[in-house]
N, C-alpha and C positions, 0 to 999 in steps of 0.2 A: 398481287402481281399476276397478270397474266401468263399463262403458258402459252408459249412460240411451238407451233405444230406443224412440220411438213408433210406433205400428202402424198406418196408415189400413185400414179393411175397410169393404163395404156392409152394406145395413139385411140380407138374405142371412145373412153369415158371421156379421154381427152378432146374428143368434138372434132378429129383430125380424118378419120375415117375409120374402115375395119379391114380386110384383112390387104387390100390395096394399098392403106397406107401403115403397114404392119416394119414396112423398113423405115418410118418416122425418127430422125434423130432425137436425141433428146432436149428436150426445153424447159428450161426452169421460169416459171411465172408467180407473179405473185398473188397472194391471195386465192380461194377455195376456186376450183372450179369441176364442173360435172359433179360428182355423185358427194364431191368434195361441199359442197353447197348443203347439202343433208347433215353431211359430217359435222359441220360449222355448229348447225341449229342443235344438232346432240350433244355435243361438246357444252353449248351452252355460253354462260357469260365470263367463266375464268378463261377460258381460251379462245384462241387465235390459229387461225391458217394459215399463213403469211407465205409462205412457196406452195405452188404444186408442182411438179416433175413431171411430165407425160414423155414419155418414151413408147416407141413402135416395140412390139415385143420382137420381130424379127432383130430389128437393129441389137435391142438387148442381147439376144443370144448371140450374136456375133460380135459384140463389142463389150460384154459384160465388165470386165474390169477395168476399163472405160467410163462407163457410167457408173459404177458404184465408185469410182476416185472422183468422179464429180460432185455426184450428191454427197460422195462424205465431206468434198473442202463446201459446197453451199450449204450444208446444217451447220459445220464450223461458223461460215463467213455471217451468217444471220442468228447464231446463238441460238439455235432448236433447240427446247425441252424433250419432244418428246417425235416419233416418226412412227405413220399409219403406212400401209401399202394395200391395196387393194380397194374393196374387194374382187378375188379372182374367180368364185364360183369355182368353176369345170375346167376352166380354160388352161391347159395346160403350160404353154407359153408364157402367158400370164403368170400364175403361178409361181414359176419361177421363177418367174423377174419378182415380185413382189419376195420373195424367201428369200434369193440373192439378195437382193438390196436392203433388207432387214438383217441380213446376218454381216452382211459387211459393216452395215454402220452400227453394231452391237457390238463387231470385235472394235472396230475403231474408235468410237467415241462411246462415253459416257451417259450416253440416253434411254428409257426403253422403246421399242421398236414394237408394236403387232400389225400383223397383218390380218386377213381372212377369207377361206378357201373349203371345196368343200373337201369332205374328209378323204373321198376318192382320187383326189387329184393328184396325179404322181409326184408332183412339189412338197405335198402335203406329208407325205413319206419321206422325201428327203428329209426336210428341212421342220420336222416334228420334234425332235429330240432335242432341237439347240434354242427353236423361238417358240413366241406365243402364238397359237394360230384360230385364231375365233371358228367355230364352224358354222359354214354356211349353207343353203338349199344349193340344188348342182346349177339352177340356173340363175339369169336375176331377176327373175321372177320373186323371188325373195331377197332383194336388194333393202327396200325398208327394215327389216327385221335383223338382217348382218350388218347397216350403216348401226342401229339401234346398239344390239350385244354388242359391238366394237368399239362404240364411244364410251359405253359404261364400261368396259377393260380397261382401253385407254386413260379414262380418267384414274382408274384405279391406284395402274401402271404409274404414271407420273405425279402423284402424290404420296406415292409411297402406300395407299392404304394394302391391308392383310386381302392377297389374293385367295378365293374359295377354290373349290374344288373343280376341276377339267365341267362335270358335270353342272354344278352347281352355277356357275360361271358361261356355260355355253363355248367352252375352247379344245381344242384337239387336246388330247391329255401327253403327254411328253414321256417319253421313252420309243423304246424301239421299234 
């Protein structure tokens, strides 16, 4: 049986614009798009991307508990396995939309969430201690290499296997 995967990305990856269309509402679509497309081929043949989410990170920060009630009732409404966000690099907005929205739908539903950021990123300190957070280069200029390390989590995550070590694994290590 396939794994159901939602994808959170900005208004950016989401092909909407950058920082002009950064007040972008949110749109749930189906199936992979933008960096989400990479994700798909790493993921491989047991899974599926069936929504992506692009959200303006402006709109996020001012509607935040808004859009994480959304995405959590469309992972309900489409029976998501398992939820990516990012990757955000540097971006600090970003960031944390992508942490928000993995920590909401971790307290809420029963799935695991990772996202991934780079270790600087002020998100990345928030929201270290509660989620899995792959690390990435500060720009996307290393987008190949964090779509790569974050599929193999992901997969890990949603099958249940023994996760390795922060280091071993390539993830922000959890504590404070």
């Amino acid at each position: 049986m396939r794994k159901r995967v939602a994808h959170y990305i900005n208004q950016f990856y989401g092909g909407i614009g950058g920082e002009e269309a950064a007040g972008a509402p949110l749109a749930i679509k189906d199936g992979p798009i933008g960096p989400g497309i990479a994700l798909q081929k790493e993921l491989g043949e047991g899974y599926e991307i069936v929504m992506t989410m692009v959200c303006g990170d402006n709109y996020y920060a001012e509607n935040s508990g808004y859009v994480a009630n959304a995405i959590c009732s469309a992972i309900s409404e489409k029976d998501i396995d398992l939820l990516v966000a990012g990757p955000a690099f540097n971006a600090g907005r970003y960031g944390l939309a992508c942490g928000g929205i993995c920590a909401a739908v971790a307290r809420r539903q029963s799935i695991p969430t990772v996202t991934a950021m780079y270790e600087e990123n002020s998100a990345a300190a928030i929201y270290k201690k509660d989620l899995t957070i792959v690390a990435t280069a500060a720009s996307a200029v290393g987008i190949k290499d964090a779509i790569r390390r974050v599929a193999r989590l992901a997969k890990k995550m949603a099958t249940g296997e023994a996760i390795l070590s922060a280091k071993e694994e390539g993830y922000i290590p959890r504590g404070r």
